[in-house]
N, C-alpha and C positions, 0 to 999 in steps of 0.2 A: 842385801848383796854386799860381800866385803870384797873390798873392791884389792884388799890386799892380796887374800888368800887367791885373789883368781889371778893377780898377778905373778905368784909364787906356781901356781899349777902352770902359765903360760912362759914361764922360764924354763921350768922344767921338760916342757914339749917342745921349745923353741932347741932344746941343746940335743934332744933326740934323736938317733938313726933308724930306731927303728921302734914302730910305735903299731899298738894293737886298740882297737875299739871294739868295742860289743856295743851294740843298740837294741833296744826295744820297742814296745808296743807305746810308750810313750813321745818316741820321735813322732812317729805318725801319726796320733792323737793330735800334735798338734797343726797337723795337715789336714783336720779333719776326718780322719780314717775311722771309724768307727770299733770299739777294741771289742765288742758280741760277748761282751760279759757281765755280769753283775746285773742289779736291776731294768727291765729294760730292752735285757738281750734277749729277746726271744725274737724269734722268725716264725710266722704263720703259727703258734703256740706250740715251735719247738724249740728246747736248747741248743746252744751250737755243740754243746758237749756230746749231744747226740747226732745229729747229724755230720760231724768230721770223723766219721769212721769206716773201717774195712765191713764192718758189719751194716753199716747202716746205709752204704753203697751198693751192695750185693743186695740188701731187702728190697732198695727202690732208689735207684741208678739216676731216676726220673727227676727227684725230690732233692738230692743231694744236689744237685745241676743245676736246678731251680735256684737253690740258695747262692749256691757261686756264681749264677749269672747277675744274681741280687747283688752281692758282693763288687763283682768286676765294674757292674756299672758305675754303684755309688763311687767306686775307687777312681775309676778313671777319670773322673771330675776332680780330683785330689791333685795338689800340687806340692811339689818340693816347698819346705819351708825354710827359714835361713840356718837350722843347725841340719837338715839335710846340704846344704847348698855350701856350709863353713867347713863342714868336713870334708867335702869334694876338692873344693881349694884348699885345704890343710894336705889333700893325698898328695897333689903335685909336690910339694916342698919336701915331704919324706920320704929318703932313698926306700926304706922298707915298710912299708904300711900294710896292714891287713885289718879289712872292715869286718868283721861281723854280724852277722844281723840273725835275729830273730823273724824279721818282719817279710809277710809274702807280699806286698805289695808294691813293689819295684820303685818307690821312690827314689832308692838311694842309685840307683841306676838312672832316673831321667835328672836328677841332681848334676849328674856326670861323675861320679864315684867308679871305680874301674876295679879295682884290687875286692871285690864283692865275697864275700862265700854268706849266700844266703841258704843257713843250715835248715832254717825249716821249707824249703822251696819256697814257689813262688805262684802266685795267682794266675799268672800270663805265660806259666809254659803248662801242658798237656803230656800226658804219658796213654798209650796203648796199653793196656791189657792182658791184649793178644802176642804180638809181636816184638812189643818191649820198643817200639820205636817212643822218642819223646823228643819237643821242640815249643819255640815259642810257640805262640795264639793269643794274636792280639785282639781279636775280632768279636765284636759284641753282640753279633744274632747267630750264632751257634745253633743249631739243633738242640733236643733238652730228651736223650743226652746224645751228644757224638759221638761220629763211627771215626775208628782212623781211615784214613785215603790210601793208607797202602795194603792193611790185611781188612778193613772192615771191621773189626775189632773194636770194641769198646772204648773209650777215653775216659781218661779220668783226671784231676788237680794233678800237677806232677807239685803237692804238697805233701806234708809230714802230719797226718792224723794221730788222733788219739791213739795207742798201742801201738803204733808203729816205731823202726828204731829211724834214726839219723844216717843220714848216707857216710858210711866208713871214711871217705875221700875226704867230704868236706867237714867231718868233727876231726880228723887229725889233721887237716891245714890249722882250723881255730886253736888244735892245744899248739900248735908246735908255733901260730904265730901270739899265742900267749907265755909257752915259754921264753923265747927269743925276745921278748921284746922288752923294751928299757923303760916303758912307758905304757898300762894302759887305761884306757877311758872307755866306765862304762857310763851308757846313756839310754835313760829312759827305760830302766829295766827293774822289776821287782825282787829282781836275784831269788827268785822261787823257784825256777822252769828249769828243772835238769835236764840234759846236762849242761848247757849252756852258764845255768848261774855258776857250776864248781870252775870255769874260765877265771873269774878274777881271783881266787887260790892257787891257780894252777902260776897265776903271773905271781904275786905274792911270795910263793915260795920259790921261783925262780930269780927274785932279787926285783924285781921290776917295781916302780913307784905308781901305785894307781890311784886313777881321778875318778870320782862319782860322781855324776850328772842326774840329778833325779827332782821329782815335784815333794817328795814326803822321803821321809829314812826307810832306808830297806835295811835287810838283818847281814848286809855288808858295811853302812855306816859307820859301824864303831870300827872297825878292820883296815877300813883303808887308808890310802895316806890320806889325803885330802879329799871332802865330800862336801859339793857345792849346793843347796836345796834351791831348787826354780823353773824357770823353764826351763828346758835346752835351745830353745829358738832365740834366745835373749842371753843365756852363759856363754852356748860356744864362740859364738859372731867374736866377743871377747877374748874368750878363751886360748881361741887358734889364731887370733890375726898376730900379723906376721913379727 
């Protein structure tokens, strides 16, 4: 840990108005979240790559539900950890902050983070089928799968599957709070997952000095201004204080 460099990154955030973060699958890793990839990730001997889909919904509605329920639960036992909890206290102190996330598991919301645009949804809200209505669901014995209460219609993740695109609304909050911003910090991300990873270029080229938060180098490393290697539960606590 240089304990220089993270003091140069926290001067930098400290002099900011307006400051942009992206997170990842590694915040929540270290909450415990399980990331359904690599050796390991199978569910009942299927991949997750197969069952997050349009297609694989439609074949068996049943089976897809099954695994989200598997999901919601482990999650719900998940708790904020202190780079979910430093950046929640980091939002109050900057006039214009915008969180990004990757991640469907709501942490950065029971953290108390407010300024959210979580682009790839979220575990704990539900979308209709039928009627297009959609809302939170917090509730852990669900039917397998649920009907909406207002047309009877099917439910589904109100998440972002394989082949699916990103909701128009919240990928232009993320570029326009990547271009705007003076500052950003990405965290616990493999900068692989478009469109999401072209976020820190988008800052990049709009003048903005960016910080990387990550356990191993991504293929943003050499690019950015400063890249910290470790945890984030253990840089940002540093990081962001005041």
């Amino acid at each position: 840990m240089d304990l220089a460099e993270i003091q140069a990154g926290r001067q930098r955030l400290a002099r900011a108005r307006r400051v942009a973060v992206l997170s990842g699958a590694g915040v929540s890793a270290e909450s415990g979240v399980p990331t359904f990839r690599g050796p390991g990730g199978l569910w009942e001997n299927h991949r997750p790559e197969d069952l997050a889909t349009p297609q694989a919904f439609r074949r068996d509605p049943a089976l897809v539900w099954r695994w989200y329920h598997w999901r919601r639960r482990l999650i719900s036992a998940c708790q904020p950890n202190p780079a979910h909890l430093a950046l929640a206290q980091f939002e109050a102190r900057v006039p214009e902050f915008c969180l990004v996330t990757q991640n469907v598991d709501g942490l950065h919301h029971a953290a108390g983070s407010r300024r959210v645009l979580e682009i790839h949804g979220s575990l704990w809200r539900v979308r209709c089928l039928g009627c297009g209505a959609a809302g939170e669901e917090r509730r852990l014995d669900l039917p397998t799968p649920p009907s909406c209460p207002e047309c009877g219609g099917l439910l589904r993740p109100d998440v972002v599957w394989f082949g699916e695109s990103l909701d128009e609304n919240l990928l232009g909050g993320a570029w326009r709070a990547a271009e705007e911003s003076q500052v950003m910090l990405v965290v616990g991300t493999s900068a692989v997952v478009q469109p999401a990873a072209s976020l820190t270029q988008v800052a990049r080229r709009a003048g903005a000095y960016v910080i990387e938060v990550n356990l191993d180098p991504t293929p943003n490393t050499g690019q950015v201004d400063l890249s910290l290697l470790g945890r984030a539960g253990e840089l940002l606590p540093l990081l962001l204080q005041p």
